[in-house]
C-alpha positions as CSV (number, residue, x, y, z in Angstrom):
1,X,0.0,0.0,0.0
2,X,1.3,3.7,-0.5
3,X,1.1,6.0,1.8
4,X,2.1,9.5,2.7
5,X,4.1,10.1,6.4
6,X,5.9,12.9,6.8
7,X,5.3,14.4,3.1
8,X,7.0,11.3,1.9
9,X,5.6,8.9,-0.2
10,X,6.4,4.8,1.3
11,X,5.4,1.6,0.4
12,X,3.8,-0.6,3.8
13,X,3.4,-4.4,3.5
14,X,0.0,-5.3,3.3
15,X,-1.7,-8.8,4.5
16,X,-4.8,-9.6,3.7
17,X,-6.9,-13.0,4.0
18,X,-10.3,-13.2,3.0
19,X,-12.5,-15.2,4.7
20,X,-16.1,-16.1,2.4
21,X,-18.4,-18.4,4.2
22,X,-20.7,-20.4,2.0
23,X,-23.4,-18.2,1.6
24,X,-21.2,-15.5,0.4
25,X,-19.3,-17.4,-1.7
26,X,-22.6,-18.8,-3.5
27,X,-23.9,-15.2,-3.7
28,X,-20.5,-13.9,-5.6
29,X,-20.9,-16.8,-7.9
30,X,-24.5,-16.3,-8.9
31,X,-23.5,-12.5,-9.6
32,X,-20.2,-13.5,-11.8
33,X,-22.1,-15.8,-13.3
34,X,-25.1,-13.8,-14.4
35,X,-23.0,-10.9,-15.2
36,X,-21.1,-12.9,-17.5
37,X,-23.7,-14.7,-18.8
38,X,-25.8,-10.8,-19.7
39,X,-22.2,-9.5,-21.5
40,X,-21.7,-7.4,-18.3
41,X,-18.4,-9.1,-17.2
42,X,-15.4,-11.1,-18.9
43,X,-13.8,-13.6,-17.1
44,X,-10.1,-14.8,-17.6
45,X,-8.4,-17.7,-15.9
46,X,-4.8,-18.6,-15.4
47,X,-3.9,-22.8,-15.9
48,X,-0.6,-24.5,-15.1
49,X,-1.0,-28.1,-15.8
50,X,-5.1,-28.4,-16.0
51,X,-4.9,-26.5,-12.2
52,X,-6.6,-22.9,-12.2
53,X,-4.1,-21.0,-10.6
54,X,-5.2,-17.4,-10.9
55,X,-8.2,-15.7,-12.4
56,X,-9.9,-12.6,-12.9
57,X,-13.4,-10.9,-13.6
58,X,-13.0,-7.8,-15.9
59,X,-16.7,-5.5,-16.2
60,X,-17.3,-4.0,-20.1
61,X,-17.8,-1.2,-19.0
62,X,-15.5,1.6,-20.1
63,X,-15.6,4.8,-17.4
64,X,-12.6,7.6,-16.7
65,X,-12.3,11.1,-18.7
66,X,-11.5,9.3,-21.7
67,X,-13.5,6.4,-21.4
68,X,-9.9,4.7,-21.1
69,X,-10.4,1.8,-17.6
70,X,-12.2,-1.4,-17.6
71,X,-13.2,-1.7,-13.8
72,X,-11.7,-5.0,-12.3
73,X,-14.2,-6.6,-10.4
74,X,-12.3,-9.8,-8.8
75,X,-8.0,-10.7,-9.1
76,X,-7.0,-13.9,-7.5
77,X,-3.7,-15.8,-7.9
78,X,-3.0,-18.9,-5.6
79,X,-0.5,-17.8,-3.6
80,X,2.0,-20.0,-4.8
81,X,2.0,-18.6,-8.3
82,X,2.1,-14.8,-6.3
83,X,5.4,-12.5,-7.3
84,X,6.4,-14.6,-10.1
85,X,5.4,-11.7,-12.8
């Protein structure tokens, strides 16, 4: 994460585990899914070996001055396959 101390600009480590119960999880499906399914979303997945091992949800729709950003929706890479570029 960036942040400002001191009028200088830094870099903090940041951890973060999220924890989905069941419903949740089932909810954010149903809402990928029917996004994807109405055009709404694009969905691209990362393999190694037949495994998923990262994936990401992409909306279509354009927004910023320009109409130049895609908003990204959901980013996951196993964390094995994290900070290997």
């Amino acid at each position: 994460m960036l942040e400002k101390r001191d009028g200088e600009w830094g870099l903090l480590p940041v951890s973060f585990v999220e924890e989905w119960d069941e419903h949740e999880l089932e909810l954010l499906t149903e809402s990928i899914l029917e996004g994807i399914s109405e055009g709404k979303m694009i969905a691209n997945v990362a393999f190694d070996k037949g495994s998923i091992v990262g994936f990401s949800i992409i909306g279509t729709e354009f927004f910023g001055s320009r109409n130049q950003y895609l908003p990204l929706i959901e980013f996951e890479v196993s964390y094995t396959y994290r900070g290997k570029g």
